[in-house]
C-alpha positions as CSV (number, residue, x, y, z in Angstrom):
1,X,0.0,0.0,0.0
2,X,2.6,2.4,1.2
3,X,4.6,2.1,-2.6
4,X,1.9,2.3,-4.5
5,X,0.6,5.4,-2.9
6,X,4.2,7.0,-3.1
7,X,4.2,6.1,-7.0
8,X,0.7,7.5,-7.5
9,X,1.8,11.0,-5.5
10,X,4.8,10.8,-7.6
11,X,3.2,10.5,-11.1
12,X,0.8,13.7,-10.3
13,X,3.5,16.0,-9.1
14,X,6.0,14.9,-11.5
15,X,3.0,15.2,-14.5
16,X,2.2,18.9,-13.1
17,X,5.4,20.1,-12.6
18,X,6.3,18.8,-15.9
19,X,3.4,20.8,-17.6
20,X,4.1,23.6,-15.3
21,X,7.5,24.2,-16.5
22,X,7.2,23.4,-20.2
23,X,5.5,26.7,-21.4
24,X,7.6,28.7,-18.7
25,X,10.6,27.4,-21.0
26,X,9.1,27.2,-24.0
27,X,7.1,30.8,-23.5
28,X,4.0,29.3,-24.8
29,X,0.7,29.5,-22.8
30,X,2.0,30.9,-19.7
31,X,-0.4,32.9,-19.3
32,X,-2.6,30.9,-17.2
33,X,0.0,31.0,-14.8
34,X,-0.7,33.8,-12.0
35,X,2.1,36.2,-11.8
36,X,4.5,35.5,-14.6
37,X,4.0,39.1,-16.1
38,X,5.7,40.0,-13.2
39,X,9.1,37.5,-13.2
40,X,11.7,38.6,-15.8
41,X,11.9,36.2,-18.7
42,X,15.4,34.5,-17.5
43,X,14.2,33.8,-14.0
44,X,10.8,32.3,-15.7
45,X,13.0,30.2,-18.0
46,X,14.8,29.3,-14.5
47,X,12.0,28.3,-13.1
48,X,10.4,26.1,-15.6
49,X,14.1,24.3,-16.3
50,X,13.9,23.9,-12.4
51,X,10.5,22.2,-12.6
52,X,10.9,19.5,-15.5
53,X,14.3,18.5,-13.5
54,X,12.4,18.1,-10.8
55,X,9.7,16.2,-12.4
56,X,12.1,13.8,-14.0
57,X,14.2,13.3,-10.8
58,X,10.7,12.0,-9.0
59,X,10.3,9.0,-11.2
60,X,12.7,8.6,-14.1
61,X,15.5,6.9,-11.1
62,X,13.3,4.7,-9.8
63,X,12.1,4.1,-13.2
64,X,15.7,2.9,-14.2
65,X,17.1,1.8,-10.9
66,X,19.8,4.1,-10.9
67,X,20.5,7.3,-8.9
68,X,18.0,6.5,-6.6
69,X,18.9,9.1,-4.1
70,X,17.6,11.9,-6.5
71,X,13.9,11.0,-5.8
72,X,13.6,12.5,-2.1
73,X,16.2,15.4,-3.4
74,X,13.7,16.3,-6.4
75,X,10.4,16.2,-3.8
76,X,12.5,18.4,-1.6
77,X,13.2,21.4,-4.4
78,X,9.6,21.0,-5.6
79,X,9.0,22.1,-2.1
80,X,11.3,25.0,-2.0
81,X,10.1,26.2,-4.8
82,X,6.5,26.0,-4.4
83,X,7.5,27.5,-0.8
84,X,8.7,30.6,-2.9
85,X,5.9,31.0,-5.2
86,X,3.7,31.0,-1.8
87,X,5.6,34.2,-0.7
88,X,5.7,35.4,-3.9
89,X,1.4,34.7,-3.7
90,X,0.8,36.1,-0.6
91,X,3.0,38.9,-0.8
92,X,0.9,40.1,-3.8
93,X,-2.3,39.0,-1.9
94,X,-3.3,36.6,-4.3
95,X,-4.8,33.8,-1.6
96,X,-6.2,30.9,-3.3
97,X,-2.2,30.3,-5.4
98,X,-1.0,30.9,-2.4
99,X,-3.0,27.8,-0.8
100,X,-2.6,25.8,-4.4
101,X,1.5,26.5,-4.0
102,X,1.8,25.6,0.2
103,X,-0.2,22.3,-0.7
104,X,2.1,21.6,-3.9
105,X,5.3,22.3,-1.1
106,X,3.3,20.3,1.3
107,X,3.0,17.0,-1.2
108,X,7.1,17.4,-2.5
109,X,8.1,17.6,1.1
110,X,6.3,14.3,2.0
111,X,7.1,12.7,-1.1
112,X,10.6,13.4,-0.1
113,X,10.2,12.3,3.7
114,X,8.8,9.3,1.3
115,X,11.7,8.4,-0.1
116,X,14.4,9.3,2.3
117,X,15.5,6.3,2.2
118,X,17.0,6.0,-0.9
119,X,19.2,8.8,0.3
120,X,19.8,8.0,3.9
121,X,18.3,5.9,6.8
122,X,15.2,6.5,6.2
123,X,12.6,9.0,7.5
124,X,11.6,9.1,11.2
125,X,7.7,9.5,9.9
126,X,5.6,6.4,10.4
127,X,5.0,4.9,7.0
128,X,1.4,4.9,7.8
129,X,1.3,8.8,8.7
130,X,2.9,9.6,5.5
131,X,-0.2,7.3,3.7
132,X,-2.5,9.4,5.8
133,X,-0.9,12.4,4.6
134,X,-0.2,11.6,0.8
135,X,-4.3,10.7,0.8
136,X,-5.1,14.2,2.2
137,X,-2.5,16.1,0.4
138,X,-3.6,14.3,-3.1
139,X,-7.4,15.3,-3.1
140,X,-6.8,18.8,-1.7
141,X,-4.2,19.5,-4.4
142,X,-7.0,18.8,-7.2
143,X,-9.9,20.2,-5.1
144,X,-8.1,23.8,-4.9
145,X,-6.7,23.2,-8.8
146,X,-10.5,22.8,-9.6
147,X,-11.6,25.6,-7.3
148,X,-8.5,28.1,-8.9
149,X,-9.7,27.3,-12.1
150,X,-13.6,28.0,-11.7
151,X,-12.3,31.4,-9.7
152,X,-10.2,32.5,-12.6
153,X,-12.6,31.9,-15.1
154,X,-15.1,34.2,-12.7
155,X,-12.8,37.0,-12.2
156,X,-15.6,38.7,-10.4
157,X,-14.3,36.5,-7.4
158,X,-10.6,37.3,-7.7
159,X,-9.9,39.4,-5.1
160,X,-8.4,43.1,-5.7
161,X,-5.2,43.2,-4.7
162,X,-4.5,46.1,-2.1
């Protein structure tokens, strides 16, 4: 139960992230991205490269069988920089990516707890609290995704930034 529910938090981070960073690299469709007017076009292109290494270091090494120890390290930058996109959020007071980016940081974090160890001796989280939390953190992610996109298609319920 435990592996399977790892893979399965693995495959939707690493398939987000993945389309995340594509059109930030590729500067196609990044519009639908909240805030990226704002980021100069080399940090964008930064980011995005950022994001599809991180997608492919979640699954590609235990994929192959190889380099193993760069599963937990790829969970663990996902959640630095979702942690940075949150400040960047609620700096700007923009509440709802703010919640999408802490639960994205939330999900890399215990994906990396996860897999800790492949890298060292292992996490000191039960294996059934980080099952608990991976079928919390999974449903949330797409409940606010779903709830983001509704508000930005309404932009009568964005709220006004200050």
């Amino acid at each position: 139960m435990f592996d399977v529910t790892v893979w399965v938090a693995e495959w939707f981070l690493a398939l987000f992230f993945l389309g995340a960073g594509v059109p930030k690299i590729a500067g196609r469709g990044i519009e639908r991205w909240v805030g990226f007017d704002q980021v100069p076009r080399v940090m964008t292109i930064g980011i995005g490269v950022s994001e599809v290494a991180a997608a492919v270091g979640l699954v590609v090494p235990l994929l192959v069988g190889t380099a193993e120890w760069a599963t937990p390290l790829a969970g663990l930058g996902i959640a630095v920089i979702s942690l940075m996109a949150t400040g960047f959020h609620i700096r700007n007071r923009e509440w709802l990516p703010a919640l999408e980016t802490a639960l994205w940081a939330a999900l890399g974090g215990t994906i990396a707890a996860a897999r800790w160890s492949r890298f060292s001796g292992g996490p000191s989280i039960s294996r059934d609290a980080l099952v608990g939390l991976l079928m919390v953190l999974v449903p949330a992610l797409i409940v606010n995704l779903v709830v983001l996109a509704n508000t930005t298609a309404r932009p009568d319920l964005v709220a006004e930034r200050g």
